[in-house]
C-alpha positions as CSV (number, residue, x, y, z in Angstrom):
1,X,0.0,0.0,0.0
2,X,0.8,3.5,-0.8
3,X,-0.1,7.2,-0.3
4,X,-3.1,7.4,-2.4
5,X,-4.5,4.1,-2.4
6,X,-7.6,3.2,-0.9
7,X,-7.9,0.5,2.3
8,X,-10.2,-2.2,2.0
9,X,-12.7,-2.0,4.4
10,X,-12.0,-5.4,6.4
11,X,-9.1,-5.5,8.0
12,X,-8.7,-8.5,10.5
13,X,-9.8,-10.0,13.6
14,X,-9.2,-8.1,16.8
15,X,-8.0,-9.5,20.4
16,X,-11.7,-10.6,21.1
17,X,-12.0,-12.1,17.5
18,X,-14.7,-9.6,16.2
19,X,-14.0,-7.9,12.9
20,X,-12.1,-4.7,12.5
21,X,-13.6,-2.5,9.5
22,X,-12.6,0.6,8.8
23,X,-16.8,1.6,8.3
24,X,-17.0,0.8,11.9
25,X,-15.5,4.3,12.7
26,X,-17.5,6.5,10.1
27,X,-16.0,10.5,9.9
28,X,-12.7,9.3,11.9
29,X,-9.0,8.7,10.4
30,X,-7.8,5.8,10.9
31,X,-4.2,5.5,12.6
32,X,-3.3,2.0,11.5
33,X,-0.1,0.8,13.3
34,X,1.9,-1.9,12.7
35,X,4.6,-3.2,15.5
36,X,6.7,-6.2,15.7
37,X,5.4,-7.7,19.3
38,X,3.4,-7.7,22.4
39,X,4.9,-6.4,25.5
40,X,8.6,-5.6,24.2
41,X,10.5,-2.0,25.1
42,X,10.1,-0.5,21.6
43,X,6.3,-1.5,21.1
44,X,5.4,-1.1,24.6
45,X,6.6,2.4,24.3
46,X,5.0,3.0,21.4
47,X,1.8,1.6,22.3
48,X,2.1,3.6,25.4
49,X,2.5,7.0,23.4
50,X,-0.6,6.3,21.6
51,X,-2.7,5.0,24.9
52,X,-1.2,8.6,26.9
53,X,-2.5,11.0,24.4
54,X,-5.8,8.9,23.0
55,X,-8.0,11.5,24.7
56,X,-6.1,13.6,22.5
57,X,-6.3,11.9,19.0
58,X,-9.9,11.4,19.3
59,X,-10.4,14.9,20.0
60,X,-8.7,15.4,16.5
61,X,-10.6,12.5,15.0
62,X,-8.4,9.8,14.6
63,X,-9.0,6.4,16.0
64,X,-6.4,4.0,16.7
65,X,-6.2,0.7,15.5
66,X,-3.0,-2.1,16.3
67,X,-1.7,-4.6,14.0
68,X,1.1,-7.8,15.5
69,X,1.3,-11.0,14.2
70,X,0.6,-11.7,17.7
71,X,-2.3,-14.0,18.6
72,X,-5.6,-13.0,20.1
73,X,-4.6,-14.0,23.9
74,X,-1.4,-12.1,23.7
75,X,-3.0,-8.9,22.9
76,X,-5.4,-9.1,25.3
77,X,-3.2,-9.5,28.1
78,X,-0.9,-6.3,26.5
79,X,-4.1,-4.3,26.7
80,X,-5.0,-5.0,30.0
81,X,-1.4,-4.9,31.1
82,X,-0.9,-1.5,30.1
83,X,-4.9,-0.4,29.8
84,X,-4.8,0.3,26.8
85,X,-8.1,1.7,25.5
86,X,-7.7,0.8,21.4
87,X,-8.4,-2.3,19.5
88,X,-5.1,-4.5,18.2
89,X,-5.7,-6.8,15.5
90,X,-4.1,-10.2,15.7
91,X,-2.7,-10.8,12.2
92,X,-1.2,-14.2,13.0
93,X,-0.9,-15.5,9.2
94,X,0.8,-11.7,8.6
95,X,-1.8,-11.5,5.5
96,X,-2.7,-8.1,6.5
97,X,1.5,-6.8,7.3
98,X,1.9,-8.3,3.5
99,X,-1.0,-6.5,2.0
100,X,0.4,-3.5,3.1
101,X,3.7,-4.3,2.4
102,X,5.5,-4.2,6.0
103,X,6.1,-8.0,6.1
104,X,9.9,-7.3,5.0
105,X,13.2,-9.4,5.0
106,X,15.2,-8.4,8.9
107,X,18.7,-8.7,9.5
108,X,19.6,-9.2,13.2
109,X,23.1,-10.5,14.4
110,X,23.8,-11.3,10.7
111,X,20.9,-13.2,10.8
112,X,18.7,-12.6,8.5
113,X,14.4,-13.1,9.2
114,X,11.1,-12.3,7.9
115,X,9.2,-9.6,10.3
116,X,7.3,-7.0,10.6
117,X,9.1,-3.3,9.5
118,X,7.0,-0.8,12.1
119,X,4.8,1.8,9.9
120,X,1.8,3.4,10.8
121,X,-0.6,4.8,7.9
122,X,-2.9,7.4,8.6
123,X,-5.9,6.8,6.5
124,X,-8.5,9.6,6.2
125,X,-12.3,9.3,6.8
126,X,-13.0,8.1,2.9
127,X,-10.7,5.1,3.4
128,X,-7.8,6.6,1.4
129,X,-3.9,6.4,3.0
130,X,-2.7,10.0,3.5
131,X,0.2,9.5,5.4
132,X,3.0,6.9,6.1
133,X,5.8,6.6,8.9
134,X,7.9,3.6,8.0
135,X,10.8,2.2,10.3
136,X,12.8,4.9,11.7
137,X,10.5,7.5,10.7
138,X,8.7,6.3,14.2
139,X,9.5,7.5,17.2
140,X,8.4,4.9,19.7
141,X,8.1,7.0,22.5
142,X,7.2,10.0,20.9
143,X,4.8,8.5,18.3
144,X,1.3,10.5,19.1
145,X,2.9,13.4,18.9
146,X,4.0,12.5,15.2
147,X,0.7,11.8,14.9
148,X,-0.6,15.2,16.0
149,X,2.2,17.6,14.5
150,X,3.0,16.3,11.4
């Protein structure tokens, strides 16, 4: 997926295994985020940004939607363990990080892996992406802010 293109309106299955769909938050922009996993510094933090100033986003009209290859259980003890208030979809066959084109090739140690690259796309209220922060673009601690000021 790239600027311009338009989202399909399913997306997944969230942490209680009822469909995410992007007509489920009519007039919002969507703030789609996809992280690597559950409960570790980077995503924790980043998760954490977004959970801090959600008062904030919704204010400006985005909602906030999660996206791991994480199963259902996992994300819902990583909401409850750090209460936080949005919906994470567990995209354990990576079917929805491919469609968007964040399930990439990862070197670590010399070793190299397939995994999620962390991008978030900010998709407006017709379904259409308007913005992208991919890898280091995204600041984990600092990421609803980026969010806010682009």
């Amino acid at each position: 997926m790239k600027l311009g293109d338009q989202v399909p309106d399913l997306l997944g299955l969230d942490q209680d295994g009822k469909e995410v769909r992007l007509s489920d938050y009519p007039g919002k922009k969507i703030v789609l985020y996809f992280y690597p996993k559950d409960n570790t510094a980077g995503c924790t933090a980043q998760a954490c940004s977004l959970r801090d100033a959600y008062a904030e986003l919704r204010a400006a009209g985005y909602e906030i939607v999660g996206v791991s290859r994480d199963s259902s259980r996992s994300h819902r003890s990583f909401i409850e363990k750090h209460q936080l208030p949005f919906r994470l979809i567990a995209d354990t066959d990576t079917e929805l990080n491919q469609n968007f084109g964040v399930w990439v090739e990862k070197s670590m140690y010399g070793r190299k892996y397939m995994g999620t690259e962390r991008t978030t796309f900010v998709i407006d209220a017709s379904g259409t992406i308007e913005r992208i922060l991919r890898g280091r673009e995204v600041s984990t601690s600092t990421h609803a802010a980026q969010i806010l000021n682009p």
